[in-house]
Wavefront OBJ file of the C-alpha trace (Angstrom):
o trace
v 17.673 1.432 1.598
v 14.616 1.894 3.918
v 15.548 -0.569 6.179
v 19.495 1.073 7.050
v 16.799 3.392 9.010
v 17.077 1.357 11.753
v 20.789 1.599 12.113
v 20.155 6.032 11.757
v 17.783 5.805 14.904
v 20.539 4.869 16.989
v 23.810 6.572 15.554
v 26.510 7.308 17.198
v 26.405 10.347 16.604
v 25.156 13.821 15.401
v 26.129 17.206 14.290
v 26.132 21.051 14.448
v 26.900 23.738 12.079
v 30.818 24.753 12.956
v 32.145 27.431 10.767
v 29.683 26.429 8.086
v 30.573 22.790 8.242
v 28.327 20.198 9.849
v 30.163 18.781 12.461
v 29.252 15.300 13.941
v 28.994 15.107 17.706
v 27.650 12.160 19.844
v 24.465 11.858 21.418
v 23.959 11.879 24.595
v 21.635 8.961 25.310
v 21.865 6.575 27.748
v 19.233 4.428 25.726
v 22.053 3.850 22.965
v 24.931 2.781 26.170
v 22.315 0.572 27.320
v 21.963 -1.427 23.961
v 25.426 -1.363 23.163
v 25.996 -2.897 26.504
v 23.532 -5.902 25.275
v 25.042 -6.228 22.032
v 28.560 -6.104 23.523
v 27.682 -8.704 26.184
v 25.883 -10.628 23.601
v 29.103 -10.899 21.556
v 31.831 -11.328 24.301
v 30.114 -14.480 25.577
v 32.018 -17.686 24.487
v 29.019 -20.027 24.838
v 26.872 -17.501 22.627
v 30.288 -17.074 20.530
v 30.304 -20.777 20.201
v 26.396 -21.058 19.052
v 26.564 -18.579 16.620
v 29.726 -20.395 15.127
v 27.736 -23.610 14.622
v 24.090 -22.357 13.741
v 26.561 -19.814 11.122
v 28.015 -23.164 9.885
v 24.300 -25.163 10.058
v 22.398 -22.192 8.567
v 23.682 -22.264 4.715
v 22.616 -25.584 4.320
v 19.490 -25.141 5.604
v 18.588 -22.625 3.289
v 19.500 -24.304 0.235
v 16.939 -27.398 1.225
v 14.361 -25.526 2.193
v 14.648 -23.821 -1.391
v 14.531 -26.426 -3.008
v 11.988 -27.680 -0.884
v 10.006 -24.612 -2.008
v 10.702 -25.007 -5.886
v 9.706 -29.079 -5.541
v 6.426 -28.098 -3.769
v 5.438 -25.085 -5.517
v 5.861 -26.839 -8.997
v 4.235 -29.988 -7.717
v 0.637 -28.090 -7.013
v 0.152 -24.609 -7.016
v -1.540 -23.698 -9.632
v -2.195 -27.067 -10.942
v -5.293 -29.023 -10.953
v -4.337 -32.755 -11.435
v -7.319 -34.536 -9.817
v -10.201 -32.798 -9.428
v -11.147 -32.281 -13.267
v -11.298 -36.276 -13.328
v -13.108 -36.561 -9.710
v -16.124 -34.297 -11.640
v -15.792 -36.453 -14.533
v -16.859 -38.859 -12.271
v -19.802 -37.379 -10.933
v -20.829 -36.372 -13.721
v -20.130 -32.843 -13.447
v -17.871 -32.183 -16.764
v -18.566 -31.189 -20.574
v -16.423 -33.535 -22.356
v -17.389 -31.074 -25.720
v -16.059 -27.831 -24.573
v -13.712 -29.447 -21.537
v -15.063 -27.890 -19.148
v -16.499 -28.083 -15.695
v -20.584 -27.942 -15.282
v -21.399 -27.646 -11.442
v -24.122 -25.343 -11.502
v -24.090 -21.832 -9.414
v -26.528 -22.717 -7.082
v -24.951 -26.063 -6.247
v -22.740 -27.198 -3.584
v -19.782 -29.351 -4.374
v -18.273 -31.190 -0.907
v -14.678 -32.527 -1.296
v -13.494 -34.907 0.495
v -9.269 -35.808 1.175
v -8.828 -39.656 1.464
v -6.677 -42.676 0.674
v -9.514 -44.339 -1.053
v -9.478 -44.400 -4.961
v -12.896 -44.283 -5.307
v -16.334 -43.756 -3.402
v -17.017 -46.742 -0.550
v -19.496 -46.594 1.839
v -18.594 -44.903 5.006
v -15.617 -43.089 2.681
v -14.787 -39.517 1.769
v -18.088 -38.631 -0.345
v -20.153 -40.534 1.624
v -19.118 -38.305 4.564
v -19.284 -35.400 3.318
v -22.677 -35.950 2.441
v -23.426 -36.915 5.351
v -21.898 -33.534 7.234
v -23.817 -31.663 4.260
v -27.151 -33.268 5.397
v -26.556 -32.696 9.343
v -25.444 -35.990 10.313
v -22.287 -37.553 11.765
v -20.461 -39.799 9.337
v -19.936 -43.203 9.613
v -16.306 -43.956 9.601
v -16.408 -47.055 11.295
v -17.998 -49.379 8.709
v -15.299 -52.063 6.980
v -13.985 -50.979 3.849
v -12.857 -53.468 1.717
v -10.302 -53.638 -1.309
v -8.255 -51.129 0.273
v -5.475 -49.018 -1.775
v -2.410 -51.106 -2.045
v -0.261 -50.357 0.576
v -2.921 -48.821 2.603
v -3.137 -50.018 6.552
v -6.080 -50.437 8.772
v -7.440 -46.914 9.410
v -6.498 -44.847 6.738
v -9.407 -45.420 5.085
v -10.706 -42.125 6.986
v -11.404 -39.117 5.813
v -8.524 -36.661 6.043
v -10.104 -33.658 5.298
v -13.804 -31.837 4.326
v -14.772 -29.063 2.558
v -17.650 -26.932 0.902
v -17.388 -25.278 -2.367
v -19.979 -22.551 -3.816
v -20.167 -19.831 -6.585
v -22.124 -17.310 -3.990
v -21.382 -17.287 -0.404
v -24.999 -17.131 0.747
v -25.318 -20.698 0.465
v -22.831 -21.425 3.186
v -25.207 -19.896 5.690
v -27.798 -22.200 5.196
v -28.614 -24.889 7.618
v -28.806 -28.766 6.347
v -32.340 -28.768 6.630
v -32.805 -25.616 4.847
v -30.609 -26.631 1.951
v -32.529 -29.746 1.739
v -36.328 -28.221 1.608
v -34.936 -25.868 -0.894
v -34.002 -28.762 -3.116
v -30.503 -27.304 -3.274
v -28.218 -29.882 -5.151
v -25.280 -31.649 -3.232
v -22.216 -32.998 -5.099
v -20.249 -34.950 -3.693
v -16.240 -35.927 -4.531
v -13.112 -37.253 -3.563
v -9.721 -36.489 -3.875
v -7.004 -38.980 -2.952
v -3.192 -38.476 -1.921
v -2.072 -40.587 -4.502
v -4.052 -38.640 -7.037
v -2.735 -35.166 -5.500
v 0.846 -36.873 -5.437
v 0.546 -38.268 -9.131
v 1.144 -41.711 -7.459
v -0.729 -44.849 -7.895
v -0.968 -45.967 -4.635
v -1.630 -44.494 -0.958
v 1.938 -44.755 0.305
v 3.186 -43.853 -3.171
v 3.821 -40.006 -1.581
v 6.432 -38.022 -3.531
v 9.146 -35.485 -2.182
v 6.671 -32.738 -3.116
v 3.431 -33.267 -1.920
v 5.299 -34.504 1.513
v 6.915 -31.178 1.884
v 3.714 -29.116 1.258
v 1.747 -31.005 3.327
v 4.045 -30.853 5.909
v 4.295 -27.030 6.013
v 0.738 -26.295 4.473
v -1.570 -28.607 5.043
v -4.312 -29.447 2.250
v -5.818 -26.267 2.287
v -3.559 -25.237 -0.548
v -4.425 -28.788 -2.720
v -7.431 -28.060 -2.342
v -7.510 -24.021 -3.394
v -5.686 -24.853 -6.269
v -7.262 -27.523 -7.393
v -10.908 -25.330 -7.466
v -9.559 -22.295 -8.658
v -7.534 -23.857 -11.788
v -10.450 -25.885 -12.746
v -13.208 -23.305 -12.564
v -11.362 -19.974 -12.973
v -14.641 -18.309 -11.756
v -15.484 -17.125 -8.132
v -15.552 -18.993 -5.400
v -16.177 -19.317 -1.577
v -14.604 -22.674 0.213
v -14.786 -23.654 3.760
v -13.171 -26.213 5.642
v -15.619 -28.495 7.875
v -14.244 -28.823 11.424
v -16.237 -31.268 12.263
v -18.565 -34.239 11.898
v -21.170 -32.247 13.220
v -21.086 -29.896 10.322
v -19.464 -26.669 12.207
v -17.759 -24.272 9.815
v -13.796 -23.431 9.975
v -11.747 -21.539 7.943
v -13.111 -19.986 4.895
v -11.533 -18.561 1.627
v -12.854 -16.309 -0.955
v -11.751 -15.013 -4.362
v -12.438 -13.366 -7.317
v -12.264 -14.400 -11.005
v -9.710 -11.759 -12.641
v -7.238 -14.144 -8.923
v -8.189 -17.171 -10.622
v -7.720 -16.577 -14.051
v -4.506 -14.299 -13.632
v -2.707 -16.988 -12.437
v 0.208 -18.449 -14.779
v 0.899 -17.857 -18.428
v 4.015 -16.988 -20.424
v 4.414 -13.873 -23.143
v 4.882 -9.503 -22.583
v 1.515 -9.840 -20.496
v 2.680 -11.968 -17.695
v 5.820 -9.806 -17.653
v 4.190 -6.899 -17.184
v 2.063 -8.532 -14.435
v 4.962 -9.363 -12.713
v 6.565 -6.350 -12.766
v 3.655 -4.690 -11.151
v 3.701 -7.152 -8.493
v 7.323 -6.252 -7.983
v 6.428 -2.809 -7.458
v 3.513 -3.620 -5.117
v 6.325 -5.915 -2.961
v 8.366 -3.005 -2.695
v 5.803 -0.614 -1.840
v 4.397 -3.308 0.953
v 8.135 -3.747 1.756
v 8.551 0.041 2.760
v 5.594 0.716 4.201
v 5.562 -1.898 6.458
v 9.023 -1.445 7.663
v 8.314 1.696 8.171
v 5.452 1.483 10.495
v 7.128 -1.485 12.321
v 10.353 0.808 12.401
v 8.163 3.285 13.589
v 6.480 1.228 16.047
v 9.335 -0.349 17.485
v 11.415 2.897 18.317
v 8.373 4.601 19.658
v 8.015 1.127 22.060
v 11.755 1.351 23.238
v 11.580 4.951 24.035
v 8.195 5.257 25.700
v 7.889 2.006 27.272
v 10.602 3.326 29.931
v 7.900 5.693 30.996
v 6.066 2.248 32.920
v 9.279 2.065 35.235
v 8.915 6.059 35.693
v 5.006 4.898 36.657
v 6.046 1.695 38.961
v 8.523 3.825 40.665
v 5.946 6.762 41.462
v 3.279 4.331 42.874
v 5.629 2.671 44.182
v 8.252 4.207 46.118
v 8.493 2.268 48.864
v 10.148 -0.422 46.384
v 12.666 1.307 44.966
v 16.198 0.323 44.662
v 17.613 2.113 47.168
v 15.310 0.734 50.248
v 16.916 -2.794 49.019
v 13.343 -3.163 46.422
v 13.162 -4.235 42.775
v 11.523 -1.247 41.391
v 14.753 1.482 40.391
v 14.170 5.128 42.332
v 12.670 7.795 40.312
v 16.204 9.804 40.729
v 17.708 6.758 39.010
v 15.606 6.381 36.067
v 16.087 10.299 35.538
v 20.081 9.520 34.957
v 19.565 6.534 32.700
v 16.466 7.493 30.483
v 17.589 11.310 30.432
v 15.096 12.087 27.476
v 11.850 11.342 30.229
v 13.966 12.543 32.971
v 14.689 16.010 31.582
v 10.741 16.895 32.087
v 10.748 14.864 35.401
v 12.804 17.226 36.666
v 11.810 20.525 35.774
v 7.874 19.171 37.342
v 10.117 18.224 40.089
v 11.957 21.215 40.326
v 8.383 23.193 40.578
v 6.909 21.265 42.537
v 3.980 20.046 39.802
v 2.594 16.359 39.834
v 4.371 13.696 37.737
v 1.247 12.500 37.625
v 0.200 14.146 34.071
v 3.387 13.227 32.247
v 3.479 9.991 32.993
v -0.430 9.330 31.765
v 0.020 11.587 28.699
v 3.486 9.368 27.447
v 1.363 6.511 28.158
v -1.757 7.444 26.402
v 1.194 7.822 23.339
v 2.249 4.675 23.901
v -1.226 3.000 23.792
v -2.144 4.856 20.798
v 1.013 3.679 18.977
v -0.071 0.678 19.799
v -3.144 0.623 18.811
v -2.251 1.974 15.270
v 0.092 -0.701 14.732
v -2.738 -3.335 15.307
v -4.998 -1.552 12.973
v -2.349 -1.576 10.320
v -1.992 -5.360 10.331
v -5.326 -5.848 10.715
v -5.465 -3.469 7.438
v -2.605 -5.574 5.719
v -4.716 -8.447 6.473
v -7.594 -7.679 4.798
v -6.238 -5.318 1.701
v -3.008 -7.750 0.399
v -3.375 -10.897 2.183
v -7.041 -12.023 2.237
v -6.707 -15.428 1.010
v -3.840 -16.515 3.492
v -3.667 -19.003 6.109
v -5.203 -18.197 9.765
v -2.208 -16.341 12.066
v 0.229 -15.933 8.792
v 0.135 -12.318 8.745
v 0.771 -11.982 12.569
v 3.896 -14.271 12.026
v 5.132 -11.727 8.931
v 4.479 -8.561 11.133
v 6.616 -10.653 13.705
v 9.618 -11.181 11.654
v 9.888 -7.737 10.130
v 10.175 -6.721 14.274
v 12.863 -9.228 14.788
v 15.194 -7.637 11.977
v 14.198 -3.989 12.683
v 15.577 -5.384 16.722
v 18.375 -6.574 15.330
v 18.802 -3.421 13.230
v 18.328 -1.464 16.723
v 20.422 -3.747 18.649
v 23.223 -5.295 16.376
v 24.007 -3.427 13.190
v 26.623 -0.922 14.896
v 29.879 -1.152 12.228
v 29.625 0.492 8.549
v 29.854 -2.961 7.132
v 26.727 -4.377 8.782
v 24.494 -1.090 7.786
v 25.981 -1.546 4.396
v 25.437 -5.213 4.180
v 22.518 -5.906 6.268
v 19.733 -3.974 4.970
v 20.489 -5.475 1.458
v 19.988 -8.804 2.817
v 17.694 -8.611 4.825
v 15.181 -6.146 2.422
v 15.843 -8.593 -0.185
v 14.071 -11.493 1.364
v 11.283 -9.251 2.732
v 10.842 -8.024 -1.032
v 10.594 -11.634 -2.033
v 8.396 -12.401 0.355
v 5.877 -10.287 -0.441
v 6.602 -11.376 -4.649
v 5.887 -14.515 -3.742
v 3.050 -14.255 -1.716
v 1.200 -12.001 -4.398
v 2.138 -14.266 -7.524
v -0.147 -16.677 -6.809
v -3.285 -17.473 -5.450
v -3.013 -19.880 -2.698
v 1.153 -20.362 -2.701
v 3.382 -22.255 -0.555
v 2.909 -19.580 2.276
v 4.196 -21.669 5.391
v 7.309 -22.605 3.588
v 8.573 -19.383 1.984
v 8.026 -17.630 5.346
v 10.298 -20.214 6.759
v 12.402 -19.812 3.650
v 12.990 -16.330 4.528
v 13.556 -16.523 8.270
v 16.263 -18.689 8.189
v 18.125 -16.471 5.064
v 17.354 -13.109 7.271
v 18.957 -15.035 10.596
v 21.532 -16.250 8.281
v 22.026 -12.851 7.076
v 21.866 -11.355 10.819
v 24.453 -13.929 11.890
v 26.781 -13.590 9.198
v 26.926 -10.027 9.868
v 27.926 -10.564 13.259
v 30.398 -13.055 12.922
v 31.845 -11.000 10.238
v 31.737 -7.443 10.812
v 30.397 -6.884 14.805
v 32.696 -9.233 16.626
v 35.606 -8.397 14.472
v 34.788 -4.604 15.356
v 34.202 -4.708 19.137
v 38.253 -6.115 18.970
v 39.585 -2.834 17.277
v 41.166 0.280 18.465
v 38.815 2.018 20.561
v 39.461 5.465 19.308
v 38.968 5.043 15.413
v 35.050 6.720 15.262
v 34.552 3.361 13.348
v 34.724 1.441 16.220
v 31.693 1.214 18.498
v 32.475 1.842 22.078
v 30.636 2.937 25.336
v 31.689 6.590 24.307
v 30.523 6.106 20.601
v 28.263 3.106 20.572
v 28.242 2.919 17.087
v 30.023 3.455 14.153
v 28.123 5.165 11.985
v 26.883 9.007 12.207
v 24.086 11.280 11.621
v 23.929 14.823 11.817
v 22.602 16.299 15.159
v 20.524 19.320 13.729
v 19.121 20.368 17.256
v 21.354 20.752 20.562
v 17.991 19.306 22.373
v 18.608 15.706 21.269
v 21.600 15.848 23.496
v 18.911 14.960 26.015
v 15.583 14.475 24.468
v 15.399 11.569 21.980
v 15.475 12.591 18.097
v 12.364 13.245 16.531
v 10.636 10.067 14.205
v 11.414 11.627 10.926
v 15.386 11.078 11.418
v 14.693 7.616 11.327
v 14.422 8.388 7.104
v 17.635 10.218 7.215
v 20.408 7.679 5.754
v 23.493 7.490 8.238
v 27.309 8.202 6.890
v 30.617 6.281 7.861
v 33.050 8.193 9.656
v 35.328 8.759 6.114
v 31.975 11.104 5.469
v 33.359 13.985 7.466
v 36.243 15.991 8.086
v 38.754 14.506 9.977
v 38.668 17.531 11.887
v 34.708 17.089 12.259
v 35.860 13.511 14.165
v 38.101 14.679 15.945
v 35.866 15.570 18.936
v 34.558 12.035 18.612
v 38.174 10.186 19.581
v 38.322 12.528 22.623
v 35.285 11.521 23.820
v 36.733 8.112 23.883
v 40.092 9.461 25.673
v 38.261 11.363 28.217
v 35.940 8.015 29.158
v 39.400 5.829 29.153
l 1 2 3 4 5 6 7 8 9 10 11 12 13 14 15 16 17 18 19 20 21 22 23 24 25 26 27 28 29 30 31 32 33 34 35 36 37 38 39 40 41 42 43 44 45 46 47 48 49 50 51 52 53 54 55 56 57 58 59 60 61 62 63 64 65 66 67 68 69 70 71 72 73 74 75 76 77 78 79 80 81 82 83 84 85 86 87 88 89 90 91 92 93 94 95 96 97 98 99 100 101 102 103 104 105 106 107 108 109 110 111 112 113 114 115 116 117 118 119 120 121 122 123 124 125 126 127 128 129 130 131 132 133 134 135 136 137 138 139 140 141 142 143 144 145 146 147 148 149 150 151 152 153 154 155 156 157 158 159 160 161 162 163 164 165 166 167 168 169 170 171 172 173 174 175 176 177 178 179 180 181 182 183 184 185 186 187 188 189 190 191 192 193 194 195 196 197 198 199 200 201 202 203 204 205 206 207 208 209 210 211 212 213 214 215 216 217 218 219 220 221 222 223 224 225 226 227 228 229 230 231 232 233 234 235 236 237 238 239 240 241 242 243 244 245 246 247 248 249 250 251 252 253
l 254 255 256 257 258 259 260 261 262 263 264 265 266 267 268 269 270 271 272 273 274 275 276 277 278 279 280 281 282 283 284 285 286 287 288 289 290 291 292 293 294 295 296 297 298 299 300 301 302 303 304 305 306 307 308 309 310 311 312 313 314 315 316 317 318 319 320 321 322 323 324 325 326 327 328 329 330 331 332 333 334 335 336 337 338 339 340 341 342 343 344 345 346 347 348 349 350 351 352 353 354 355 356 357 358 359 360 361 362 363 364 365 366 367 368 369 370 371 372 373 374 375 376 377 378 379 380 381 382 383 384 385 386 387 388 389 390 391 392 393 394 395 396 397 398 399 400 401 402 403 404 405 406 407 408 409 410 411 412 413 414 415 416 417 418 419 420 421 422 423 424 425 426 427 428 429 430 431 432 433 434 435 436 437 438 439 440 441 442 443 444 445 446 447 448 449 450 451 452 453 454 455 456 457 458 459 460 461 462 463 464 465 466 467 468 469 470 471 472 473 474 475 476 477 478 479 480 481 482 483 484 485 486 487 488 489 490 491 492 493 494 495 496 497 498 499 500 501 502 503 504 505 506 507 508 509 510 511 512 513 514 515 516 517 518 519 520 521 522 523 524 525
């Protein structure tokens, strides 16, 4: 499992070659001390105890209705198109021989979300019409014979867009689209048509959970790209003076390879499988990346603060820690520190070249999203990907942080990869899915997962005999091991490629290869 990676970065311990035999040994690093130190104080607190007991007990439920939350919305639109097939019959716009939509390419079609059944002055068509032609709607006038049910107001328009076969036509002006003699349709869709209703307030358990989490920016995607299965380029209008918002683009082969039964869609879904897990490694892997390379060179900024600085250190009674202090507890910066010290050469270089690193890291991890974002998940909601990138940090922390015992690095990554796999199946299924509501789907089973595991496994642990290697302790802060192939890690930290290497529970070695571990632990006591 890729993702146990983050449990191998912070092992307890490591190894060299004995008599042939690779002998575990522990590392070294205050780093590791330091987070076991969080995790223990984490665990040890009864009101934290207490929380975790209740959101552990809340949790399971929680996931089961938002589940079925996300079956009842998902089969209730995407990939349907329930209304707008009859709103073009309507206008007009619809071969009743071959059954099949007519808009012409060099048309715009504006859709319009309202209560209204059909077109009233001052309603949804007539407003988008009027944004279309660079004028403010009027939404004021009376509208009378309202839907049943319907209450003064909601005869408003809830929502504009602009739909086109080429997307040079949404960079014409109004006026320009009108001395062109471009064609305008107009068209409404209605929540009770998008519901299945019959009436405004006739809302369903579906559409009330989609539009909750997504809006009706998915309605409407759907809706255009199962009734044309062709190209297209939609925009939402922000305002009633016509300005542009969001704007979505696809291709045919997305709108037509949507849905279908038989070997084909099999096969389609297994490659779609393979592309999750290939998106699933790769982007743990960078944020694994990222996120160790951030813990160990961001201590290098208290190394700078305290050099600038020195007048604020610790020991004159100031908030910034001495230099001389830093060197004890991040022993992997302060081994170089000291031999400049030692000759008598600037810090001055070190510090800028580990934070040039650190910038660059940065940098590259931006650039990868921003990749992600436009290679797998163009057609997504605005900010989605930056909230996916932000959840696969939080369990590659909690990898770093929590997963200490055998059980949890055995358990954990399953879990946890599992809904990240998903995830990214889900997302790549369909065109325009539920995306709000299977992100929230999976956050709550990965903080289920995360909780469990330390309700389960860590608290349980941090109660056991102190000098079974299997028990994580200041000495050994975790128990599970990786070999130590270079006595310089006893200082330095290990290099990024041991974050692949899979970690081993203590049964993995000689007893006699442990050994050294347990006094360790009597030597501390």
């Amino acid at each position: 499992q890729d993702k146990a990676r983050g449990v191998a970065l912070g092992s307890g311990g490591g190894g060299w070659v004995r008599g042939g035999t690779l002998v575990p040994v522990r590392w070294s690093m205050e780093l590791e001390r330091a987070l076991f130190r969080i995790h223990q104080r984490s665990i040890e607190s009864e009101e934290l105890g207490a929380l975790r007991l209740r959101v552990g007990r809340v949790l399971p439920a929680a996931f089961v209705v938002l589940a079925c939350c996300l079956v009842c919305a998902h089969g209730r639109y995407v990939g349907r198109s329930r209304c707008l097939p009859e709103a073009l019959r309507r206008a007009g716009l619809w071969n009743s021989t071959s059954d099949t939509p007519t808009l012409p390419e060099d048309a715009l079609l504006g859709i319009a979300v309202t209560k209204w059944a059909e077109n009233r002055p001052g309603g949804g068509e007539d407003a988008v019409a009027a944004i279309l032609e660079g004028r403010p709607p009027d939404t004021s006038a009376a509208i009378p014979a309202p839907l049943p049910g319907a209450t003064k107001g909601q005869e408003k328009t809830l929502a504009s867009y602009t739909f086109v076969f080429d997307r040079e036509l949404l960079g014409f002006q109004p006026h320009l689209l009108k001395s062109h003699s471009f064609k305008v349709h107009n068209v409404t869709l209605t929540e009770a048509c998008l519901d299945g209703g019959t009436s405004g307030l006739d809302l369903g358990v579906g559409y009330a959970i989609a539009h909750l989490f997504e809006g009706f920016d998915g309605f409407v995607v759907n809706e255009l790209a199962c009734t044309f299965r062709s190209r297209g380029y939609l925009v939402r209008l922000a305002g009633a003076d016509g300005s542009k918002g969001d704007l979505w683009a696809w291709g045919a082969e997305e709108a037509e390879g949507t849905g279908g039964f038989g070997l084909a869609e099999l096969s389609r879904k297994l490659v779609l499988l393979a592309k999750s897990c290939v998106s699933f490694a790769l982007l743990s892997a960078t944020t694994g990346s990222f996120i160790r390379v951030a813990v160990n060179a961001s201590a290098v900024l208290l190394f700078a603060m305290a050099a600038a600085f020195p007048q604020m250190a610790t020991a004159q009674g100031g908030c910034v820690p001495s230099v001389r202090m830093l060197m004890r507890v991040f022993p992997w910066i302060g081994v170089h520190i000291g031999i400049l010290r030692g000759a008598g050469r600037p810090l001055g270089p070190l510090l800028k070249a580990r934070l040039a690193f650190l910038m660059v890291q940065t940098v590259m991890y931006l650039c990868c999203s921003l990749m992600w974002r436009v290679a797998c998940w163009r057609l997504t909601p605005e900010g989605y990907t930056d909230q996916v990138f932000g959840l696969y940090s939080a369990v590659e922390l909690f990898n770093m942080v929590f997963v200490r015992t055998p059980e949890s690095a055995a358990v954990f990554p399953k879990l946890a990869g599992a809904c990240l796999v998903y995830l990214h199946f889900y997302n790549l299924s369909s065109l325009f899915p539920c995306h709000w509501l299977v992100l929230t789907t999976c956050s709550v089973a990965c903080l289920w997962a995360a909780i469990y595991c330390v309700n389960a496994f860590e608290a349980l642990a941090l109660s056991g005999d102190p000098f079974i290697p299997a028990t994580p302790t200041v000495a050994h802060p975790r128990g599970v091991y990786a070999p130590q192939l270079s006595p310089a890690w006893t200082l330095e930290a290990a290099p990024l490629w041991t974050m692949f290497w899979p970690v081993d529970p203590p049964t993995a070695f000689p007893p006699d290869a442990m050994r050294h571990i347990s006094d360790q632990e009597y030597l501390g006591a």
